[in-house]
C-alpha positions in Angstrom: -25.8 3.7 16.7 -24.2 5.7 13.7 -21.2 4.5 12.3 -18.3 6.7 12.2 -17.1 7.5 8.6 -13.4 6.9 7.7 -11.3 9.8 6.1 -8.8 6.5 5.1 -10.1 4.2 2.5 -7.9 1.0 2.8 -7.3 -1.1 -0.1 -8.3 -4.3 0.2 -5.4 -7.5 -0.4 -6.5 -7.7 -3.8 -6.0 -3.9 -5.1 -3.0 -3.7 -2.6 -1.3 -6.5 -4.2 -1.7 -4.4 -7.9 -0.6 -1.6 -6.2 2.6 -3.0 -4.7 3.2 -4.2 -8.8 2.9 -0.8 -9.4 4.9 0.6 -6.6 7.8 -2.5 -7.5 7.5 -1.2 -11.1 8.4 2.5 -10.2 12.1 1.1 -7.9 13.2 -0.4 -10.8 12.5 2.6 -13.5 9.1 2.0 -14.4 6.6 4.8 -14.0 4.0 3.9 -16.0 2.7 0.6 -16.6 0.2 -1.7 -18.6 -1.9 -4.1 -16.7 -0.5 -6.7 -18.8 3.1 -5.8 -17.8 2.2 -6.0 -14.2 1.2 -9.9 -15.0 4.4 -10.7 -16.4 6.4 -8.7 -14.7 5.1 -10.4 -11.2 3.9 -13.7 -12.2 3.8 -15.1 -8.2 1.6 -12.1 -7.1 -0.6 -9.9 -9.9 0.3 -12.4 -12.4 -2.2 -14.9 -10.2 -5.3 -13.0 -11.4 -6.8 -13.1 -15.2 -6.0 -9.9 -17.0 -9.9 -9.0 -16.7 -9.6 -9.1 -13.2 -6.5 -7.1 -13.0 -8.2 -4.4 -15.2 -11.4 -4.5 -12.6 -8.5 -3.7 -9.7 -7.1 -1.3 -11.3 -10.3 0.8 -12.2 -11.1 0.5 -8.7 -7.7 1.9 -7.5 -8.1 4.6 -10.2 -11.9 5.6 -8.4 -10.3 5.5 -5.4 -7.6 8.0 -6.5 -5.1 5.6 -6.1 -3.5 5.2 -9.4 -4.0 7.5 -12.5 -4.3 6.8 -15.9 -3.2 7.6 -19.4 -4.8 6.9 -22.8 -1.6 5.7 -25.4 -3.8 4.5 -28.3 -6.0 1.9 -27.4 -4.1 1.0 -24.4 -4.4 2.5 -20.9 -1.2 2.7 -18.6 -1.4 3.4 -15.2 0.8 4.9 -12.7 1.1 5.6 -8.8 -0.5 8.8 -7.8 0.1 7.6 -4.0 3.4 6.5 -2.8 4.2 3.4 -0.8 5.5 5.2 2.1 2.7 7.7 2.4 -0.3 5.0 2.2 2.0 2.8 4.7 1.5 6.6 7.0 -2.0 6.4 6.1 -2.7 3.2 7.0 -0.8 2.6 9.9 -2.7 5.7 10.8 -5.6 4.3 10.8 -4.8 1.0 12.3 -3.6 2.4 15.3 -6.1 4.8 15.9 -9.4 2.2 14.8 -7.4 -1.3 16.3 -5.3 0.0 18.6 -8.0 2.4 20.1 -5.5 5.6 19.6 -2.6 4.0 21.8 0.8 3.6 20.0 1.6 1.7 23.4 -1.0 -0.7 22.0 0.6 -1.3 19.0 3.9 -1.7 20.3 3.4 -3.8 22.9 1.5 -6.2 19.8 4.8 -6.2 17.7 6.6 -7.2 20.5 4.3 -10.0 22.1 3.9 -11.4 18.5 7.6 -11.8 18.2 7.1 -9.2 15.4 10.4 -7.6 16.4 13.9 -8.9 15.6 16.9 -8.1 15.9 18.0 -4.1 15.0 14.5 -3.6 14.8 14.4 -1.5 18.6 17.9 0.2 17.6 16.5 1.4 14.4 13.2 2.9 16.4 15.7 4.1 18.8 17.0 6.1 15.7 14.0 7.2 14.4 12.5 8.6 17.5 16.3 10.4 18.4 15.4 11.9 15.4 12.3 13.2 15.5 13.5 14.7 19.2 16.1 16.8 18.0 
């Protein structure tokens, strides 16, 4: 049997966890950064991995078209060419349509039996689908 090819490429922890450095960088004022700022800057999460490491991530993000990069002297600095909240679309995309087997249902029904759902969670849904009604 053929497998299906995915449209979605999904990071995996390791690249997502440099891209969320990246992402945290650009909320407070950041827009470009170095690989070695992302170590300091994030010492529990990207600053876990050996700079070589963090340069392999980053190359990989940058073939995946995830980041970009500029050439400042010898030093390259990379910034977001995704945002957070459109690969969090894209993903969640995909998850519900490969996991979930194309049923939001599904995947609601999973937050809730997981006890993924607290409090102000269903009134802010509420919101969001009153919204996208009118």
């Amino acid at each position: 049997m053929a497998r299906r090819k995915r449209a979605f490429n999904r990071m995996p922890d390791a690249e997502l966890i440099v891209m969320q450095g990246i992402w945290d960088a650009k909320k407070n004022g950041f827009d470009k950064v170095r690989a070695s700022q992302l170590i300091e800057a994030y010492p529990d999460t990207v600053g876990q991995q050996k700079l070589t490491t963090v340069l392999t991530l980053l190359t990989r993000l940058l073939d995946r078209g995830y980041v970009s990069i500029e050439k400042v002297g010898r030093s390259n600095i990379y910034s977001a060419a995704i945002s957070e909240e459109e690969y969090c679309k894209l993903a969640t995309k995909d998850f519900v349509s490969s996991v979930c087997r194309k049923s939001t249902g599904n995947l609601f029904a999973a937050l809730v039996d997981g006890s993924m759902v607290e409090d102000g969670d269903i009134d802010e849904l509420r919101e969001l689908m009153n919204k996208e009604e009118k």
